[in-house]
Every structure is written in C-alpha cells, then in structure tokens.
C-alpha positions as CSV (number, residue, x, y, z in Angstrom):
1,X,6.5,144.2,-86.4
2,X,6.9,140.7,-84.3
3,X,6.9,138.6,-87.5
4,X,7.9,134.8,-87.7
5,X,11.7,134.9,-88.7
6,X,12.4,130.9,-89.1
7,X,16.1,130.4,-88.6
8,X,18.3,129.1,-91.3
9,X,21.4,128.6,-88.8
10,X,24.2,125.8,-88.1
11,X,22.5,123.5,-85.9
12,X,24.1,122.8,-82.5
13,X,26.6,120.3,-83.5
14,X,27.9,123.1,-85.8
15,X,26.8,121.4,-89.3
16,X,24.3,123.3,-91.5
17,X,20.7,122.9,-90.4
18,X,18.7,121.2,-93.8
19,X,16.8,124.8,-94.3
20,X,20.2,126.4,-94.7
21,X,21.5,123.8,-96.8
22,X,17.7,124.0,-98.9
23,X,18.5,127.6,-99.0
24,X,21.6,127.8,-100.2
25,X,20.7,125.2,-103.1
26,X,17.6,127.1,-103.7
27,X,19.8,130.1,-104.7
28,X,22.1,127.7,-106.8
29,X,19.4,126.2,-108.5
30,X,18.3,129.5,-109.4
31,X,22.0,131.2,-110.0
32,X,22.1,128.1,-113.3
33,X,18.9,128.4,-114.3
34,X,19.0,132.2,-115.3
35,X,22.2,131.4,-116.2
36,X,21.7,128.9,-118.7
37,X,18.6,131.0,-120.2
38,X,21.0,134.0,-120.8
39,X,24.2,131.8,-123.0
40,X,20.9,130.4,-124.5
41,X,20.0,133.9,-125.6
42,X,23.5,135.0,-126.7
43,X,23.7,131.6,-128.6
44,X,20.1,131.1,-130.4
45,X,19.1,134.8,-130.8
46,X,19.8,136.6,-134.1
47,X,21.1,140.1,-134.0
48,X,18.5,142.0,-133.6
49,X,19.6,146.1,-133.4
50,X,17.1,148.5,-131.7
51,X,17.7,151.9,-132.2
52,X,18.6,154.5,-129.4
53,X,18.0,158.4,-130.0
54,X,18.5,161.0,-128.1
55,X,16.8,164.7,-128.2
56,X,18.2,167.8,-128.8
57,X,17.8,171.7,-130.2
58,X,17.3,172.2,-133.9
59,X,17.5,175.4,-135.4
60,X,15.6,176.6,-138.6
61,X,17.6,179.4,-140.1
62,X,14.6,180.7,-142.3
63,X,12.1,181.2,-139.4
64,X,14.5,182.0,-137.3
65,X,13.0,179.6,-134.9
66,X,14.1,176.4,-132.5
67,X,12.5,173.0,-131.9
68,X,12.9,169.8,-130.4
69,X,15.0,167.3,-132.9
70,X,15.3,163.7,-132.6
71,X,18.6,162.2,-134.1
72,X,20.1,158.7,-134.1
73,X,22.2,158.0,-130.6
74,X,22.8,154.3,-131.2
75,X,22.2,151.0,-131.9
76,X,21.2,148.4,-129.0
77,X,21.6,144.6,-129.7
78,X,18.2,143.8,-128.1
79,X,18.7,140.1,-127.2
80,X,22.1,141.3,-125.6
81,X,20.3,143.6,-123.4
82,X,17.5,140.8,-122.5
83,X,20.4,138.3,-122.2
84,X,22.0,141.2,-119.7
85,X,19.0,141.2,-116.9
86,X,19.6,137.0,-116.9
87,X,23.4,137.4,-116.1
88,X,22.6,140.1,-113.4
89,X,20.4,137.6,-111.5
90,X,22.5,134.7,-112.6
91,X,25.6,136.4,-110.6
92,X,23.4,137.5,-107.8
93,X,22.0,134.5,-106.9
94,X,25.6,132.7,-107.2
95,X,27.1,135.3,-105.1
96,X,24.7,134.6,-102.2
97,X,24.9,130.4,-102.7
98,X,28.6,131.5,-102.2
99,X,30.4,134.2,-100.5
100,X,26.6,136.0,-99.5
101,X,25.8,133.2,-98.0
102,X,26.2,133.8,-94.3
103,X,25.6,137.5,-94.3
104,X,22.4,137.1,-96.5
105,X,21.2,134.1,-93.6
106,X,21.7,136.7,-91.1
107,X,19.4,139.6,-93.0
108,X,16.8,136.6,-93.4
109,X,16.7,136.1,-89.7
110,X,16.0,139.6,-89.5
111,X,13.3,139.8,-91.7
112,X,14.9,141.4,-94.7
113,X,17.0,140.7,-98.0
114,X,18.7,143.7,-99.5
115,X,20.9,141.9,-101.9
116,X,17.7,141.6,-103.3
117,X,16.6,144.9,-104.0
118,X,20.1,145.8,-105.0
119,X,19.9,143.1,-107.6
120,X,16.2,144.0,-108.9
121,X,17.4,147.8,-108.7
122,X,19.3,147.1,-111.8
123,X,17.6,143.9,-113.6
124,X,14.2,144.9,-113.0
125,X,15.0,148.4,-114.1
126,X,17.1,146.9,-117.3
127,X,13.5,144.8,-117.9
128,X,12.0,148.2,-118.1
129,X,14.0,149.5,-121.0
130,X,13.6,146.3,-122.6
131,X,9.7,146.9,-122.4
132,X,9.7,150.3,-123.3
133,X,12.2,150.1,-126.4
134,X,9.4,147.3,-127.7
135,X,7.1,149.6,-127.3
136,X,8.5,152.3,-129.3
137,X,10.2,154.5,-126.3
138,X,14.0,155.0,-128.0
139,X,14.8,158.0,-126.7
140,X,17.9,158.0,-124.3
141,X,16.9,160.5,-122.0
142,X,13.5,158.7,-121.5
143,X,14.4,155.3,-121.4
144,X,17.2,156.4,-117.9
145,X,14.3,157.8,-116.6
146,X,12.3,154.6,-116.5
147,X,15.7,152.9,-115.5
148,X,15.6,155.5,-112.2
149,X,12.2,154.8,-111.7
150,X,12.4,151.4,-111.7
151,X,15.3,151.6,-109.4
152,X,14.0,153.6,-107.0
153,X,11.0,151.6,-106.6
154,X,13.0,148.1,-105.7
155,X,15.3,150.8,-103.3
156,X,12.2,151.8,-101.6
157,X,11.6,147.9,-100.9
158,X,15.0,147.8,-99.8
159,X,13.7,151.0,-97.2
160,X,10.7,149.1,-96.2
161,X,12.6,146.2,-94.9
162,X,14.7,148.9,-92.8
163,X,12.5,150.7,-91.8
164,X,10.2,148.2,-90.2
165,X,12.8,145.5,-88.9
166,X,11.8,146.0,-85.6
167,X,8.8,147.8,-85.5
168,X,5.2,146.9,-84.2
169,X,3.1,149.0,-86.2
170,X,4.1,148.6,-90.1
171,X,5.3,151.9,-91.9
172,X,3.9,151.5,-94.9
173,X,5.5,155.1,-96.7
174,X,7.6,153.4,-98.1
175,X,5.9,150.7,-99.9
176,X,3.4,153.5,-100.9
177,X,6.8,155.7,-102.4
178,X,7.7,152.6,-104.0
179,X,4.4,152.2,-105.9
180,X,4.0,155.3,-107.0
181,X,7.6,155.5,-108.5
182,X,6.9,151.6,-110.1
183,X,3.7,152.7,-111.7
184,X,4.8,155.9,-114.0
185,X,7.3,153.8,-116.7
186,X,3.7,151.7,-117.4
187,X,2.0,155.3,-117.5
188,X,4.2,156.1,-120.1
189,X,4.5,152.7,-122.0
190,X,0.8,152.8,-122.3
191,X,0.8,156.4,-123.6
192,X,3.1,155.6,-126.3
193,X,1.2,152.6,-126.9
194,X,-2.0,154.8,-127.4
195,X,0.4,157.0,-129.5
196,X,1.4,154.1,-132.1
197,X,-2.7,152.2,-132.4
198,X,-4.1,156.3,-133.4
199,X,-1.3,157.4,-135.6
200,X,-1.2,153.2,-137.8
201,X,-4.7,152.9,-137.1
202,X,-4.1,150.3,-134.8
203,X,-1.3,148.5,-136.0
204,X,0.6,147.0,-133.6
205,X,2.7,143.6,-132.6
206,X,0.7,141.9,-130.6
207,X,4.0,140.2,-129.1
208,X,4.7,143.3,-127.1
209,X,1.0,144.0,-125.6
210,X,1.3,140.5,-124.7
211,X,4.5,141.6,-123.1
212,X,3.4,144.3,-121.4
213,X,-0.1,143.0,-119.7
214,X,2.2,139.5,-118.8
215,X,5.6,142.2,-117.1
216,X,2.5,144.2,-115.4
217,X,1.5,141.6,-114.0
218,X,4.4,139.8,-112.4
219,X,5.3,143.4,-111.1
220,X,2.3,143.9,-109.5
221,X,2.6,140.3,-107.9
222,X,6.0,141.4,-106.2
223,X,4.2,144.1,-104.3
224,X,1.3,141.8,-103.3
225,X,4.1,139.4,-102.1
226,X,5.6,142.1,-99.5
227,X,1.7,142.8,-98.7
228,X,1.1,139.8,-97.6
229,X,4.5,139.1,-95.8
230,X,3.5,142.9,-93.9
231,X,-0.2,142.0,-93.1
232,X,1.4,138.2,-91.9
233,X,-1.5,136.2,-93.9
234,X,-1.1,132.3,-93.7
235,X,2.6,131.3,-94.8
236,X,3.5,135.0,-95.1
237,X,4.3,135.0,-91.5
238,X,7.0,133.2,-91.8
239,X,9.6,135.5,-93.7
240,X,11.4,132.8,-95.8
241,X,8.3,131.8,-97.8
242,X,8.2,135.3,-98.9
243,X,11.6,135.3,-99.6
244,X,10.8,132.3,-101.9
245,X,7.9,133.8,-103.2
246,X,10.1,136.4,-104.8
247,X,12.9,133.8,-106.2
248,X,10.4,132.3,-107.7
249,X,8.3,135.4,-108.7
250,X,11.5,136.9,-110.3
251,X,12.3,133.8,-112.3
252,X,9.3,133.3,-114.0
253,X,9.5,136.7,-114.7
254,X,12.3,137.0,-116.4
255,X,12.4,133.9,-118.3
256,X,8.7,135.4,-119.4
257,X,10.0,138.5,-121.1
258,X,13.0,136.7,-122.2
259,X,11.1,134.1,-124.1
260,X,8.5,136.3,-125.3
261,X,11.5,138.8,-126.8
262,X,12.7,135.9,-128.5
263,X,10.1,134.5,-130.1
264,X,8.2,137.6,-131.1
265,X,11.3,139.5,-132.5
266,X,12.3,136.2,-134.6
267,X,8.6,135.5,-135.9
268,X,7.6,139.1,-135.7
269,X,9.8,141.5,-136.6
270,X,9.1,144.7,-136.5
C-alpha cells in the first residue's frame, strides 16, 4: 500500500530534523504523564482487595456425584493492578524517547510501530482484567482468557502492519482476526453484567457500566484509527498522525479507567 510515510530523520547537516525532535518529546511528554498518574494511584488510593478464585472439582460423598466448585485463589490490590497498566506505558514510551528511539524512527518510516502493539499486548490486556474483575468476573482461569484475548488482538495489529508494509492492495485478515478476538472479553463482561441486574434485581454500580460503555468505546476508536490510516482518509495518509492518534487515544484511555477506578471504588464501594 503506497501510503504517505513522512520522514522523522537527521536533516542533512546531521542534527535532528524538528519532527524527530517533536517526536521524541511527544513520547516523553507522554512516558511522565502516565507516569505521574500511576505514583498518584499508589500514593492517593486506599487499599482496595479484589478477590481472585479459581475453579475446580468438588466431590459430594452422599450422592456420589461431582460438580464445579469455586474457592478463594487470592486477593488482588485493585488500584495496584490499575496503577500497573500506567507504569507499562510509562516505561514504554520512555524506552522509545530513549534507547527506541532510532529503531522506532525507522519502523515509522516504514509505516508501522510494533513497540506499540507489544506494549498494548500487555496494558491493554491488564485494562481488561481490570474491567472484568469490576464487573464481577474473579475467576482466574477466565480473567487469562480475556488477558490472551486481548493480547492477541493488539498482536494481530502488530500482523497488520507486517503484513501490508509493502503491499498495494490492503490485507485486511488480520485486522478482521484482531476484531473478532477484541470483541469476545465485552461478550462476556456484558453476560455477567446481565447475570448480576436478573439475579439483585438490577442492582448494580453504576461506576462500572460507566466504565465499561467509556473502555468500549476508546477500544473501538483504536480500530477506527488503523481504518482510516488503511483506507488513507485526509491526515490518515500520512502515517505519523495515526501514530499520534494512538498516543493520544491510549492516554486518554487509560487515565479514563484509572480515574474512574478511583473515584468509584473510594465513593462507591462495593
């Protein structure tokens, strides 16, 4: 696909150009900013413990029979874990303000970033957990389930930026793999969700629908973002806006369900 890679290279006298330098202070900008949002976590949150089970055989002696048991696995410190998926960007965007930083210029110019998708493989997916654990998903095996999920949809991004680097007709297969995989952990949010309103009668913290419509959202705007880049509308041509498109996207995302975490489990515990 013949799309618009601007160049983000030394200039001809050998100093860094002003969009490499704006790019590598974009990234540090961004490497404090989630940064300072996680020790705020760590420092304002109270401990709050969410508990994580696991599922197992259980055996009743008088009928002779077996059945699915839930027992306790352990505790999780949730603002620890939403604390976590801050540090993970926090260290990724230092690393490519820093060491990264040549390499990553050179993916830009060829119309990918997979530090990226590493990065998102693992905070996005932590997000996930985060979400589901609100929601009343505790059990271990489920909850690395949705982890994988998540994973492997940020890893087919990572495939989609492969695959077409130097293509003319877009592959979409793997953006299509991607979706599918991203869409399930919401499937089963929202079944447990429908679980919790019939059995209380339809208690439930409004905090974490509020959580879960805001999350969906955002998600859903990463995958229009590589759409557009794909399809080359307006800016999208040029690779880098995308690429700020999804600094920015993933920001505001976090610090969303960070925020929201924080204030609904300290007004609204549940």
């Amino acid at each position: 696909m013949a799309r618009s890679h601007a160049a983000a290279t030394a200039g001809s006298d050998g100093r860094p150009s002003a969009r490499d330098t704006r790019l590598r202070l974009w990234n540090s900008v961004m490497a404090v900013l989630h940064f300072l949002q996680g020790v705020l976590m760590v420092v304002l949150a109270a401990e709050v413990l969410w508990p994580v089970t696991r599922t197992r055989y259980g055996f009743n002696p008088q009928t002779e029979t077996i059945f699915p048991e839930t027992v306790a696995f352990v505790d999780a410190n949730l603002p620890l874990l939403v604390a976590g998926f801050l540090f993970i960007s926090a260290l990724a965007h230092a690393a490519i303000a820093t060491v990264l930083y040549d390499r990553y210029v050179d993916y830009l110019d060829r119309g990918m970033n997979p530090y990226r998708w590493y990065e998102y493989s693992v905070s996005a997916s932590l997000m996930i957990v985060v979400i589901a654990m609100l929601a009343g998903v505790w059990d271990l095996g489920t909850l690395t389930a949705l982890f994988g999920l998540i994973a492997v949809m940020n890893l087919a991004g990572l495939l989609m930026e492969q695959r077409n680097e130097s293509t003319d007709d877009v592959d979409w297969t793997p953006y299509w793999v991607g979706t599918l995989a991203g869409l399930v952990p919401w499937v089963v949010i929202a079944i447990t969700f429908v679980g919790t309103v019939t059995s209380s009668g339809g208690e439930f913290p409004e905090f974490v629908i509020y959580i879960y419509l805001s999350i969906f959202v955002f998600f859903n705007l990463f995958a229009l973002n590589m759409a557009l880049q794909y399809l080359e509308v307006s800016r999208w041509k040029d690779y880098l806006f995308g690429e700020k498109g999804y600094v920015l996207l993933s920001l505001v995302a976090k610090s969303a369900l960070a925020w929201q975490v924080y204030f609904g489990t300290l007004n609204s515990p549940i």
